[in-house]
N, C-alpha and C positions, 0 to 999 in steps of 0.2 A: 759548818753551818752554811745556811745558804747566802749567797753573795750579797753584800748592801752597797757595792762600791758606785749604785747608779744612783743613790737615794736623796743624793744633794741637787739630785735634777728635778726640777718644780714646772709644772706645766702653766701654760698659760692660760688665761680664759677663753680662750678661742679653742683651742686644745683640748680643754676638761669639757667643753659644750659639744665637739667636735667627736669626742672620746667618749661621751658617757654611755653609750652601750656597752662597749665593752668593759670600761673601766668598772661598772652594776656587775658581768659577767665574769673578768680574771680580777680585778681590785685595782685598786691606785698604785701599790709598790710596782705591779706586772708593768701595768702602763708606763711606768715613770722607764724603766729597765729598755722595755721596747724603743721608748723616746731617744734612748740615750745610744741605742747599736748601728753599729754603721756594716751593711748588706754587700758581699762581695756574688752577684750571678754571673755566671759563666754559659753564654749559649741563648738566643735571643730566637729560638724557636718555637711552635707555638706552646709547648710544654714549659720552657723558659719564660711568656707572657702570661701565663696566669699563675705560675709564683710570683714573677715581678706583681701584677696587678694586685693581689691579695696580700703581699708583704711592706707593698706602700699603701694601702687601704687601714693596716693594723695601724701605720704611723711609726715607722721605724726613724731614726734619725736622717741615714740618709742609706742609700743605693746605687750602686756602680753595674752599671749593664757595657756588660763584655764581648765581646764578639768581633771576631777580625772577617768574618765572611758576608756578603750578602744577598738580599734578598732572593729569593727564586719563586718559579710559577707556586711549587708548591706549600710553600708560605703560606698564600692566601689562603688554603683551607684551614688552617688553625690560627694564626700570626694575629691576632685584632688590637696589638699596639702598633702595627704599619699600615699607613693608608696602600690600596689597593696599586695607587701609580707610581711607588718609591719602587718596583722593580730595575733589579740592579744595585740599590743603594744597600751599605751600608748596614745590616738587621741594628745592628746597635742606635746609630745616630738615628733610622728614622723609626723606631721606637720610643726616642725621649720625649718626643712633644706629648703626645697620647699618656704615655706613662706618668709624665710632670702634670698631665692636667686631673689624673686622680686624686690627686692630693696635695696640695701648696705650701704645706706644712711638711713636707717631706723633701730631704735635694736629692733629685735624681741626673745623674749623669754618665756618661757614655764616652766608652773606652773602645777603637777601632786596633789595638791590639793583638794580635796571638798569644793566647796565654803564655807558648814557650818561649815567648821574650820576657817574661816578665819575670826579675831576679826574686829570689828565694825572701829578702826583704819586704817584698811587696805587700805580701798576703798578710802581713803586721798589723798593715794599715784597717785592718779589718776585725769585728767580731764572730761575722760570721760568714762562711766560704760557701754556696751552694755551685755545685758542676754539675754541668750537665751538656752532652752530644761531646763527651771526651774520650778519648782514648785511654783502657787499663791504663798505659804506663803515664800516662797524664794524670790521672787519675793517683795511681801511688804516688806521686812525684806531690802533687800540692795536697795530700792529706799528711805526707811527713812533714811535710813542711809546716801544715795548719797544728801537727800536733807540738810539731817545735816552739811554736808560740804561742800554744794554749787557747786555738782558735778553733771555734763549733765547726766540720766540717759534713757538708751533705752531699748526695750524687744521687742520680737521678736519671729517666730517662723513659719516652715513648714511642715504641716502635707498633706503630698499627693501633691495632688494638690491645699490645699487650706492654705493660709498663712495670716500674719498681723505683723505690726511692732507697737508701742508702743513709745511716746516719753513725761519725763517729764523734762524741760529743766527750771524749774523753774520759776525765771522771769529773762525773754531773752530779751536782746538788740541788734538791728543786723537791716544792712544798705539793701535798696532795692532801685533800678534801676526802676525808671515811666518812662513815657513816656506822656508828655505833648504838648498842642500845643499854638503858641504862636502867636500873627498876626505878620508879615511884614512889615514893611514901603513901601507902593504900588509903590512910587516914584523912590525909591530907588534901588526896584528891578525891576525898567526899566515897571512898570506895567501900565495900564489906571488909571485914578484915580477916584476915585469912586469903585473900584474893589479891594476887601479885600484877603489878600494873607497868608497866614498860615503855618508854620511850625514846623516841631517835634521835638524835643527835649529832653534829656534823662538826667533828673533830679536825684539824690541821694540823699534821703532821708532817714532819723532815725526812728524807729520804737520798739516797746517795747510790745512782747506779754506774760502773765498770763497763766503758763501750772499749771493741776491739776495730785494727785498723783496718780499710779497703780493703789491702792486701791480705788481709788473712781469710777473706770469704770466696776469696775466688779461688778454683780448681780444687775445693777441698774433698775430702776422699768420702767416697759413697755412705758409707758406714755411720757417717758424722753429721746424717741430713736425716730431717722425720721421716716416716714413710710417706703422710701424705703432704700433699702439695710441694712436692720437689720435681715437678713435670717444669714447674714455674721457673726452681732456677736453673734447672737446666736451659729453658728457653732462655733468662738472662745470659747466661755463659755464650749461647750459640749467637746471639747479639752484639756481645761484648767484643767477643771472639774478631765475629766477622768486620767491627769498624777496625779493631785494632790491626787485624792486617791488611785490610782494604783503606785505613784511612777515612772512613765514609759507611752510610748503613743504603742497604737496597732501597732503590727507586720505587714510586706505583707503574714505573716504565717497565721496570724490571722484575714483574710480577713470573713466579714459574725461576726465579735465576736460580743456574745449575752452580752459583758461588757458594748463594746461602744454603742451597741442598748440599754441598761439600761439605759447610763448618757444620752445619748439622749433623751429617753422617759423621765425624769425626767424634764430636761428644756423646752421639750415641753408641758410638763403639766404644769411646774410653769408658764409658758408667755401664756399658751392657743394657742395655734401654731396648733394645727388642725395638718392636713398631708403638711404644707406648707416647712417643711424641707426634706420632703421623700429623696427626689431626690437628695439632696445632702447628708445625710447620708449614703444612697447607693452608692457613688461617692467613689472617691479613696482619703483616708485619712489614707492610709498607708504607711509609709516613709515617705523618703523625694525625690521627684522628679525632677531631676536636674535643667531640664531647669526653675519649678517655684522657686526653689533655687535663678537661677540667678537673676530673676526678680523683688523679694521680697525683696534678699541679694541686691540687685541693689539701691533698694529704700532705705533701712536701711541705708547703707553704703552714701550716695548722701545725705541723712539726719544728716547723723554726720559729716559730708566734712561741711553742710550750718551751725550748729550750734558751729562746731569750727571756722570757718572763721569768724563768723557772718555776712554773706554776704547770701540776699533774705530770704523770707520767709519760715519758718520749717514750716513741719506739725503737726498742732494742734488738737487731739493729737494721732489720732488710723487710719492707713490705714489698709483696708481690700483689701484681692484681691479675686474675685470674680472664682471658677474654671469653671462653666457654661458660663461665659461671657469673660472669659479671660480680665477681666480689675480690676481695684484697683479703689477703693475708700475712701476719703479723708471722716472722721465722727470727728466730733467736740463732744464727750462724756463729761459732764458734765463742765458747765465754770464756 
């Protein structure tokens, strides 16, 4: 059944006045759920500030902004929880002022850390894990961890124009809103008889879905991918690819680099791809682009809101957004 262990959490009047849009939109139990989770983000880039911004906005309990690196030029174009003049500092520490003044009812605080300091205990402390600008093996390393302790993990990430979020939520239990129809009594409702009458109705039902881990999505074999829209995760791999052995994802300095043309030519020769990624390799996959920021960070963020409430259906388990089509795509990798 689905979880109640938050439901001894009672909002305050500030809270419920502060809340009540949403609380009208997912219910008072979602609310009370969200009040009570404490937010592990990893990565204070500007895809990283507009989850932070929208996951202290829902009213989470509280929020840990992580990040051992900082600031750079290119921050500015996406970054709008650091003032303009914090170049050089810290992304984390000078995110918290901006961040905390979202919401007063939320503790937000700032961790100048390296994740790979932080012992396999840590992640305890948390309900929910979002990573993001990590490296694969970072990446595996705190989703076994997140599953060891039975902690929602997410990952994430936007290069350019092109992005994807990631969700292992273990096995989830979480309520969805049908929509049914049901006949009439014809007589009843003043109708002929003989003449059947029908109406809608909006049933709440329980539901229980099986997610699988980071590592089981990456490098899987051709055969195992839909036909369409796998241009996408190939582009993730050749992404993924390139931080995890560079460390780092290409510059806007480094526009034309013959690095990222290498990891590319290599997964297009492992998958047989012909020139069917040209045009998005030549695309802009450098930085991070605000506005896909928002759209990406929008999705991520609206995804951890549905698995801490457990209210409707998460996404199972990898959205793609597509930068040629301007749309996102919903891929069920490996069940």
């Amino acid at each position: 059944m689905v979880d109640d262990k938050n439901h001894d959490v009672e909002l305050t009047d500030a809270e419920a006045e502060l809340y009540d849009r949403q609380i009208r939109l997912w219910g008072l139990e979602s609310q009370k759920r969200l009040r009570s989770a404490k937010v592990l983000l990893i990565g204070l880039g500007g895809f990283g500030a507009e989850i932070a911004k929208n996951v202290i906005l829902a009213g989470v309990k509280a929020i840990t902004l992580l990040d051992h690196r900082n600031m750079t030029k290119e921050d500015t174009c996406s970054q709008f929880c650091i003032p303009h003049d914090q170049l050089g500092k810290n992304r984390a520490e000078a995110s918290l002022q901006r961040s905390q003044n979202l919401n007063s009812m939320v503790n937000v605080e700032a961790d100048t850390t390296n994740i790979d300091d932080k012992p396999d205990e840590y992640f305890n402390n948390f309900d929910v894990v979002c990573a993001t600008q990590c490296t694969i093996t970072q990446l595996k390393r705190i989703n076994r961890v997140c599953r060891k302790y039975k902690v929602k993990f997410f990952a994430g990430d936007v290069w350019g124009t092109f992005g994807y979020t990631f969700a292992d939520l273990n096995k989830h239990e979480y309520v969805e809103d049908v929509v049914q129809t049901k006949p009439v009594n014809s007589a009843a409702a003043g109708e002929p008889k003989g003449k059947e009458k029908f109406e809608k109705i909006v049933v709440t039902e329980k539901r229980t879905d099986i997610f699988v881990p980071f590592e089981s999505v990456i490098d899987i074999d051709k055969s195992r991918l839909p036909a369409k829209e796998s241009e996408m995760y190939y582009m993730m791999m050749i992404m993924l690819h390139y931080r995890e052995k560079y460390k780092c994802d290409p510059l806007p300095s480094e526009r034309g680099s013959e690095k990222l043309k290498a990891e590319a030519a290599a997964i297009v020769e492992k998958y047989q791809l012909g020139d069917k990624l040209d045009n998005l390799i030549e695309g802009d996959l450098y930085g991070q682009i605000s506005p896909v920021c928002a759209i990406v960070g929008g999705v991520m963020s609206q995804e951890i809101i549905k698995a801490v409430s457990q209210k409707e259906a998460p996404h199972n388990n990898v959205f793609l957004f597509n930068p040629q089509t301007m749309c996102g795509k919903i891929l069920k990798l490996v069940s």
